[in-house]
C-alpha positions as CSV (number, residue, x, y, z in Angstrom):
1,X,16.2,34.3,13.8
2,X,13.0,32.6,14.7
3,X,12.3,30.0,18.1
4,X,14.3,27.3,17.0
5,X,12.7,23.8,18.4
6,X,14.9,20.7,19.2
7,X,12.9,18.1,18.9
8,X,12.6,13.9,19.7
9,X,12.3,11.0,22.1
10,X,13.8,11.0,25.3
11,X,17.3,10.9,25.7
12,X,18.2,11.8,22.2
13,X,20.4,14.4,23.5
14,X,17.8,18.0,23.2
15,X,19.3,19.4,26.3
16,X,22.8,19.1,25.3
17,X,22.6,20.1,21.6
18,X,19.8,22.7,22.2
19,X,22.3,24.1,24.9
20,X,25.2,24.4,22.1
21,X,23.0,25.9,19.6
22,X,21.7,29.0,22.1
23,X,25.6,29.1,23.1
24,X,26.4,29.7,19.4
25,X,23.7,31.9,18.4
26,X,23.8,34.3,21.4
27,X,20.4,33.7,22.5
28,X,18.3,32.1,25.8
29,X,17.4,28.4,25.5
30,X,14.2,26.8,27.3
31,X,14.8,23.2,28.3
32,X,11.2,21.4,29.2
33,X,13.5,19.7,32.5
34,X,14.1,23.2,33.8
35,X,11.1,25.0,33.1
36,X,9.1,22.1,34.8
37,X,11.1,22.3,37.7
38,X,11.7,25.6,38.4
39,X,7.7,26.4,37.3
40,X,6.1,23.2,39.6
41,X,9.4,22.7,41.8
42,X,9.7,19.1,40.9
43,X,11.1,16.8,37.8
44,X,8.8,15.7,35.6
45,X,9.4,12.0,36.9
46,X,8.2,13.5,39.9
47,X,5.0,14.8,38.4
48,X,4.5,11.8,37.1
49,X,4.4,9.8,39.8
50,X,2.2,12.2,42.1
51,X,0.0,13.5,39.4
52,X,0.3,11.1,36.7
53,X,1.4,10.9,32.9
54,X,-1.5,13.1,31.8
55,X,-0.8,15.9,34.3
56,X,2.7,15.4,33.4
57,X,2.1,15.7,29.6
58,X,-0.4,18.6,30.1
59,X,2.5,20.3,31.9
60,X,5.0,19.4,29.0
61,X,2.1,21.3,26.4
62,X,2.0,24.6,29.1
63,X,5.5,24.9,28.5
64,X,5.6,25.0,24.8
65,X,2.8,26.8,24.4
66,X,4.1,29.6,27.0
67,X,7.2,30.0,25.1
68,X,5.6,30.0,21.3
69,X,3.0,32.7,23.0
70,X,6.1,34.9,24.2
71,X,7.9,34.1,21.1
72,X,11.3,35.6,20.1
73,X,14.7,34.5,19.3
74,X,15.1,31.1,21.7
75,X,16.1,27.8,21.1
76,X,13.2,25.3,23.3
77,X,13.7,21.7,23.9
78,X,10.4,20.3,24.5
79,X,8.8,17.2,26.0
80,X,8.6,14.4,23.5
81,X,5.1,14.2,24.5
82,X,4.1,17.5,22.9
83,X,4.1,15.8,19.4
84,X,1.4,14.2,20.1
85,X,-1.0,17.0,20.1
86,X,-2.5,18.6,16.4
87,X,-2.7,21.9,17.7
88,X,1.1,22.0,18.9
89,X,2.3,20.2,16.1
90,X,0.5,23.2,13.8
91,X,2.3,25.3,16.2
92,X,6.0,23.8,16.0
93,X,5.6,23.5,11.9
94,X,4.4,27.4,11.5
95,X,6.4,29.3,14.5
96,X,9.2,27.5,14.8
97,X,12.6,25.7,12.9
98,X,12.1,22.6,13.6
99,X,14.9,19.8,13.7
100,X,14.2,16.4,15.0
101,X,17.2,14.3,16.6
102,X,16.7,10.7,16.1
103,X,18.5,7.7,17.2
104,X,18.2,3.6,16.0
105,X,16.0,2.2,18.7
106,X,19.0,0.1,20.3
107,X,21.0,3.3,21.2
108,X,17.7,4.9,22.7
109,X,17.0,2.2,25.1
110,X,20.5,2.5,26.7
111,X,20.4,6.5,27.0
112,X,16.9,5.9,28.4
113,X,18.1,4.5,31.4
114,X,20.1,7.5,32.2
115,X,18.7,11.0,34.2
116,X,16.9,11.0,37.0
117,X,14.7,13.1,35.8
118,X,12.9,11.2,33.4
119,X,10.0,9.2,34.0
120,X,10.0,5.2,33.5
121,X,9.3,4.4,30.4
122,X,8.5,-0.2,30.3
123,X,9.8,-1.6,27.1
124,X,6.7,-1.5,25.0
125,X,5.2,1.3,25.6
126,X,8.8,2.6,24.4
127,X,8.6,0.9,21.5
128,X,5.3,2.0,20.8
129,X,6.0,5.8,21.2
130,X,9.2,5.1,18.9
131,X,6.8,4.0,16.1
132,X,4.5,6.4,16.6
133,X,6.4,9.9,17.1
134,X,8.9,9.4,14.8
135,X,7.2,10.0,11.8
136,X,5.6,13.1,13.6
137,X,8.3,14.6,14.4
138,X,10.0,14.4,10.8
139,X,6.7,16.1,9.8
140,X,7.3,19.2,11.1
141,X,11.0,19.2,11.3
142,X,13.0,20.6,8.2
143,X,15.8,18.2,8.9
144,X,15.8,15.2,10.8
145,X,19.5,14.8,12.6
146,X,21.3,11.2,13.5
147,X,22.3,11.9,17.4
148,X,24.5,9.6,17.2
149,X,26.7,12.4,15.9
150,X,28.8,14.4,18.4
151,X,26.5,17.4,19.6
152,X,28.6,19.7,18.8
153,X,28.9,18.5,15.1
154,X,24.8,18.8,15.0
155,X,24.8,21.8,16.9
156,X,26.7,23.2,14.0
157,X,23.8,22.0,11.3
158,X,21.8,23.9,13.4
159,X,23.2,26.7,13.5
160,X,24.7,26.9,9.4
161,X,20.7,25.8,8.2
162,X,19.2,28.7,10.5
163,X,21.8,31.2,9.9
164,X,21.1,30.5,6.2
165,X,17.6,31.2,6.7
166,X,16.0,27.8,6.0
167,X,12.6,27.4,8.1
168,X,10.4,24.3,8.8
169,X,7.5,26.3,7.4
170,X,8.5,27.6,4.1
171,X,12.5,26.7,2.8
172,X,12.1,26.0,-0.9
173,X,15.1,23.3,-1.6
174,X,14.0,24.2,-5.3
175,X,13.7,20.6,-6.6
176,X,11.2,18.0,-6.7
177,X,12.0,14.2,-5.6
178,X,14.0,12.8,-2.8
179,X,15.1,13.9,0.5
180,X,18.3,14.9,0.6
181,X,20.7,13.3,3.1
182,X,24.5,14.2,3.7
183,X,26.1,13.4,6.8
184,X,23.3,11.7,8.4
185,X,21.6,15.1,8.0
186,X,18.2,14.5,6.6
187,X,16.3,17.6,5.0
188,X,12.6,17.4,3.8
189,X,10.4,19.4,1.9
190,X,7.6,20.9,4.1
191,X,4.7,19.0,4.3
């Protein structure tokens, strides 16, 4: 098995299905809310009101690039905000299975307002990440999930595409054309 990454937006549910997945394949998980604060003794809405989004967001890259560095079998659940950097996407599509929980903007604005942890996000900035990460994160993701699903059902799909040896950098689905999409399950050839 190779790092398996959880990726999107806040509140998509990472934690949670990322949790299920490491439960189920008998390996340690690396949630970006716990590394930040047990490494900087603080949440990351914290950090970003002392320090700033940036220093948050440089944090957020420390702690994906300290766990693709040590590598192994893991499942991380990284910051959203690590997307936005080439160099880590490179990283996420090449060292990694990648899959990419999304949600219809409507339902991510109401799990936004929960955790105490997370930083405010105002409306339009929102709604400009929304457009902008999305498509990055179905770049590098070999299937792009609908967490609207119960967690356990996508922790499943997880599990059966990674047991079955698909990767974000090199599964073969053997056919040209469309995506293929079965159960809100979305799988992509790799870009």
């Amino acid at each position: 098995m190779t790092t398996i990454a959880v990726l999107g937006l806040m509140g998509v549910g990472k934690s949670t299905v990322g949790g299920l997945v490491a439960v189920r394949l008998h390996c340690s998980i690396v949630d970006s809310d716990d590394w930040i604060e047990g490494h900087y003794g603080m949440t990351g809405r914290a950090v970003a009101e002392k320090q700033g989004v940036d220093a948050l967001h440089d944090i957020e890259a420390e702690m994906l690039g300290d766990v693709l560095d040590a590598g192994g079998q893991v499942v991380v659940t990284p910051a959203a905000s690590v997307i936005d950097r080439p160099e880590l996407r490179e990283r996420i599509r090449t060292e990694t299975t990648a899959f990419h929980l999304d949600l219809p903007y409507d339902q991510l604005e109401v799990r936004m307002a929960t955790g105490p942890h997370r930083r405010t996000v105002d409306s339009d900035e929102m709604h400009q990440l929304y457009r902008r990460r999305r498509p990055l994160f179905d770049g590098v993701s070999l299937a792009t999930l609908d967490a609207s699903e119960p967690p356990a059902l996508l922790a499943e799909l997880i599990v059966g595409l990674t047991r079955a040896g698909a990767s974000s950098s090199g599964v073969d689905f053997g056919r040209q054309g469309p995506d293929i999409s079965i159960l809100g399950l979305e799988t992509r050839r790799p870009r």
